[in-house]
C-alpha positions in Angstrom: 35.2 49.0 -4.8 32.4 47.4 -6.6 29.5 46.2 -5.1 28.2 42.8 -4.9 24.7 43.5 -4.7 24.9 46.0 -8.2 27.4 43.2 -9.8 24.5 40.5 -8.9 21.9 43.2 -10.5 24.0 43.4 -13.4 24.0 40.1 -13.6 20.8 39.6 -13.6 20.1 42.2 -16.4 22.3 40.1 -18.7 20.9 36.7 -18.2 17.1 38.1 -18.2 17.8 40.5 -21.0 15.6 43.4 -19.8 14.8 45.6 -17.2 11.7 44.0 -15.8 13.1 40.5 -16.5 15.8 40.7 -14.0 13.3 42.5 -11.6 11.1 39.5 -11.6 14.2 37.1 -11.3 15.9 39.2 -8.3 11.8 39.4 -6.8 12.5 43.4 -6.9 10.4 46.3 -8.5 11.9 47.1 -11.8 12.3 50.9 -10.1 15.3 48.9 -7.7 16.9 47.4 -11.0 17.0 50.8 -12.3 18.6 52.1 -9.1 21.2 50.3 -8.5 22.2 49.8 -12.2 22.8 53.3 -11.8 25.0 53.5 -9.3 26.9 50.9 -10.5 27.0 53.2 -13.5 28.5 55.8 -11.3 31.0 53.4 -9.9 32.7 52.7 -13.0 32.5 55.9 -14.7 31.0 54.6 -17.9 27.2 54.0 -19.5 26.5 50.0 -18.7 23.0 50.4 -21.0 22.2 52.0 -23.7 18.6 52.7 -25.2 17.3 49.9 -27.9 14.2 51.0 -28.8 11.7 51.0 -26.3 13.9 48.9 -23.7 18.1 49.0 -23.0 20.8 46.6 -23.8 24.4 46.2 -22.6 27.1 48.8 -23.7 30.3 47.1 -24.5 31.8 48.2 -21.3 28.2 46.5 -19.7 28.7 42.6 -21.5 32.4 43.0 -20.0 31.9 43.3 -17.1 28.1 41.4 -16.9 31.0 38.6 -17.9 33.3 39.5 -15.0 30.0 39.8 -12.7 28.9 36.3 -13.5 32.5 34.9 -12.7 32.6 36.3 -9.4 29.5 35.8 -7.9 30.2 32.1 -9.5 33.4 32.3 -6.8 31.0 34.1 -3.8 29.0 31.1 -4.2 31.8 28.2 -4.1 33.0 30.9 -0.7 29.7 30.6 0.2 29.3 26.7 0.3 32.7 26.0 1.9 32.0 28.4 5.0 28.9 26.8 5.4 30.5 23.7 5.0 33.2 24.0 7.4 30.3 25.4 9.8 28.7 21.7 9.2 25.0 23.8 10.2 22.6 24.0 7.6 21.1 27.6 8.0 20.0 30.5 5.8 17.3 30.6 3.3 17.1 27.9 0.4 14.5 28.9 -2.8 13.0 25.6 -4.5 11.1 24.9 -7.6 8.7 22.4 -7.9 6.0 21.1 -10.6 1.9 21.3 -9.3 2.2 17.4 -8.6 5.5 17.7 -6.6 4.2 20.8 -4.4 1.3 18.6 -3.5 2.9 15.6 -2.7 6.2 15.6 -1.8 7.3 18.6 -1.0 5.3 18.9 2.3 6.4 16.0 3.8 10.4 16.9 3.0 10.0 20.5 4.3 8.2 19.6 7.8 11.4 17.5 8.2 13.9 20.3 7.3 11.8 22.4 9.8 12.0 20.4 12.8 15.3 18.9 11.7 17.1 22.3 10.7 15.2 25.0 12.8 17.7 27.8 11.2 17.1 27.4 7.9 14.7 29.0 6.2 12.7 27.4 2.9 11.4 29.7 0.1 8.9 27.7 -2.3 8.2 28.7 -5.7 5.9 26.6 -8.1 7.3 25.9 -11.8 7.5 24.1 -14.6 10.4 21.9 -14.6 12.1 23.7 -17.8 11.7 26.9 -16.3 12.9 25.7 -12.1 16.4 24.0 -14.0 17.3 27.4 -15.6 16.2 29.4 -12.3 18.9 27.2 -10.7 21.7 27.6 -13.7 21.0 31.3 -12.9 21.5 31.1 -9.2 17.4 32.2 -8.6 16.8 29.1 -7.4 19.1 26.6 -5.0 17.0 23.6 -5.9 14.3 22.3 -8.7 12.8 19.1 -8.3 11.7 18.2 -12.0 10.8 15.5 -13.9 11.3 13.3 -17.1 9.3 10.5 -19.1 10.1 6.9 -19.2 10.3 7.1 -22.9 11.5 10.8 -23.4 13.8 12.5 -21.1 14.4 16.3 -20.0 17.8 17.5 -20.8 19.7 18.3 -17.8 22.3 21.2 -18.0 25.8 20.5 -17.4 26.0 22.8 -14.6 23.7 20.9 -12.7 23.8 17.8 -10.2 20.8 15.2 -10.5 19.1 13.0 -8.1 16.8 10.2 -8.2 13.7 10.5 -5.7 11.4 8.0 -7.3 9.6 6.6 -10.1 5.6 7.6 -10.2 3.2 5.3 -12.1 0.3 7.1 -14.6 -3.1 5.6 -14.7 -5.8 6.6 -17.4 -8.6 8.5 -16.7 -12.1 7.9 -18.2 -15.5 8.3 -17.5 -17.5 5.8 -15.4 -19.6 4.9 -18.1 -16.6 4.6 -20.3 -16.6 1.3 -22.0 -14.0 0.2 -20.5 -14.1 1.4 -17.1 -14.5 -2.1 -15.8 -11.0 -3.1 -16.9 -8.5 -3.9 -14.6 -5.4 -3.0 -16.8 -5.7 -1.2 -20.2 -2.8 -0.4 -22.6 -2.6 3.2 -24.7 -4.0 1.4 -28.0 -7.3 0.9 -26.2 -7.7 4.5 -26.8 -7.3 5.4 -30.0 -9.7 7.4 -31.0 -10.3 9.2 -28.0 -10.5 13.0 -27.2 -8.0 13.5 -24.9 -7.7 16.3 -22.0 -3.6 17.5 -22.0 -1.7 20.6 -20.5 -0.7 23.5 -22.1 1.0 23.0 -24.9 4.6 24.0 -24.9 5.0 22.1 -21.4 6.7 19.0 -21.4 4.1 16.8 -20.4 1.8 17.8 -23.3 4.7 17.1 -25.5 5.4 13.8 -23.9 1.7 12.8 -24.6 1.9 13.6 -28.0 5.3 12.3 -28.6 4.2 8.7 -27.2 1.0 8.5 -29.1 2.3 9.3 -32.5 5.3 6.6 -31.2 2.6 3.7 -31.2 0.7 5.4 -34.2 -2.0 7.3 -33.0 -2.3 11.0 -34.2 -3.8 12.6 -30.7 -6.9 14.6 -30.8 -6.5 16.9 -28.1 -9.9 18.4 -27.4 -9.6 20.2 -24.1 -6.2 21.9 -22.6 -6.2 22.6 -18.9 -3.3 22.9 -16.5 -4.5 21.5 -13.5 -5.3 17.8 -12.8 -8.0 18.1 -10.5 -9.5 20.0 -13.9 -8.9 17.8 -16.0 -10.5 14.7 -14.2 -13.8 17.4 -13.9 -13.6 17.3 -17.5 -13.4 13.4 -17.9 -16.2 13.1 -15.5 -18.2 15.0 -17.7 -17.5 12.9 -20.1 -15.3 15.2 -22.1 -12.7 13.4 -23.0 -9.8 10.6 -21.3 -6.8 12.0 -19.7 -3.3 10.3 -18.0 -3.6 11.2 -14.1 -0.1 10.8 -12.4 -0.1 8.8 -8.7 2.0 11.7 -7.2 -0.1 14.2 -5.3 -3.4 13.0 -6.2 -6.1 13.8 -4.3 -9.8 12.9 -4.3 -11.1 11.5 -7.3 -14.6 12.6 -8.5 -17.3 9.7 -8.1 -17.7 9.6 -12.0 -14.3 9.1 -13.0 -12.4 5.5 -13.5 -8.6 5.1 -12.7 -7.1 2.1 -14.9 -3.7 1.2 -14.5 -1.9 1.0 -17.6 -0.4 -2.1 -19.0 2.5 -0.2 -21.0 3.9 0.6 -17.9 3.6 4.1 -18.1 5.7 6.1 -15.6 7.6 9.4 -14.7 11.2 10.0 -13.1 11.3 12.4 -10.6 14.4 13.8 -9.5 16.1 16.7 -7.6 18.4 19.2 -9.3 21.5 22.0 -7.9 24.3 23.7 -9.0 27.7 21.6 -8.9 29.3 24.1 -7.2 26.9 24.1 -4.1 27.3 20.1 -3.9 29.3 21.5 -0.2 26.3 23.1 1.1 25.0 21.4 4.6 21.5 23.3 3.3 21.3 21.6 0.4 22.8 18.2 1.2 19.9 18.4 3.9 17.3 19.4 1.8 18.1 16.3 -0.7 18.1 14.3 2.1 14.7 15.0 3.7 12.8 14.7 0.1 14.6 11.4 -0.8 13.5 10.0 2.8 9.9 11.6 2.1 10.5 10.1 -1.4 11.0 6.4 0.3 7.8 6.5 2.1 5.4 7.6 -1.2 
């Protein structure tokens, strides 16, 4: 008889790639990987890995039955959702992904209501880029990713997933308070042409949407300062470093020397609320989309 938990390491192994990938994905020490691969090994009475240089790889007899692995667990998780949904009680544990912004402002909100609405179940938080929280979920490490696209450039969502609209979240331009046009009431993306600008880390989808949307309108950006955070980033404009775009969701105080100005382009994000299609049947998840499009409603 194999076992699930070995199947679900094997798994694991396959999707990551490595040894101390599918540790960090299963949130076990690569020591338990190596364990249980192992006995799985002894359970089947063939090698699963085999050395490739410094790390391992997937025998044949491994990819065929990583392939078998994935397809079952696939089936545990359908069994899995129709219990629970012929139970009608959302319980267990549920693992969500959330970007900075979300964490901050939405996700408190929703999970205080899942708390005193759902006493049994039990929330796990992780905090992720929205790329990174939509594959956690297509691999199963994840149950939920709330994630987020551009008005004018939008984040592929895999097939395997379900999408739902929470809200749309406006943008306003940071600038000094000496900034020549701090005084302005609305300003459009022109106006700042030949600005230094503050962005994220490149590689993450909001830095590319910056760049993406000034080159559309003809500006070539000159990033002068990369920094992850926004509260950073608005320390930086208030030293007069450079301008940055602040989103409305989650933000807290603004420093003194800084000027918000609404944009006239109409600059906005979409933020929505990802799962796997075969867990659509879970009361856990059905109630966690719930509380954070009510939470949503009142932002």
């Amino acid at each position: 008889m194999l076992n699930l938990e070995r199947l679900r390491t094997l798994d694991a192994f396959a999707r990551h790639g490595s040894v101390g990938g599918a540790a960090d994905g299963l949130h076990v020490t690569t020591s338990a990987v190596s364990q249980q691969m192992a006995k799985l090994e002894r359970e089947v009475g063939q090698p699963l890995l085999a050395k490739n240089g410094r790390g391992v790889r997937l025998t044949d007899a491994g990819r065929l039955l990583a392939d078998h692995a994935a397809r079952i667990l696939s089936q545990v998780e359908l069994a899995q959702a129709e219990v629970e949904a012929q139970r009608g009680c959302a319980v267990g544990e549920l693992q969500i992904g959330a970007f900075p912004t979300a964490m901050r402002g939405l996700l408190p909100g929703a999970l205080t209501a899942l708390r005193t609405g759902h006493p049994d179940l039990r929330t796990r938080v992780r905090e992720q880029e929205p790329g990174e929280s939509m594959a956690a979920v297509v691999r199963g490490d994840l149950d939920l990713a709330l994630a987020i696209d551009w008005h004018n450039k939008r984040m592929p969502v895999p097939v395997e997933l379900t999408r739902c609209h929470l809200l749309e979240d406006s943008v306003d331009i940071a600038v000094p308070a000496g900034h020549r046009h701090a005084g302005r009431s609305l300003v459009s993306l022109a106006d700042f042409a030949d600005e230094e600008w503050i962005s994220w880390n490149e590689g993450q989808f909001c830095h590319e949407w910056l760049v993406f949307t000034l080159r559309g309108i003809g500006i070539e950006p000159r990033i002068a300062h990369i920094a992850e955070e926004h509260h950073t980033q608005l320390a930086f404009v208030e030293a007069g470093l450079g301008v940055c775009v602040t989103p409305r969701l989650g933000r807290g105080p603004v420093p003194s020397g800084v000027r918000l100005l609404p944009v006239s382009d109409a600059v906005r994000r979409h933020v929505y609320v990802v799962w796997r299609a075969d867990a659509d049947r879970r009361p856990s998840v059905r109630a966690a989309v719930e509380a954070l499009k009510v939470t949503a409603s009142t932002l």
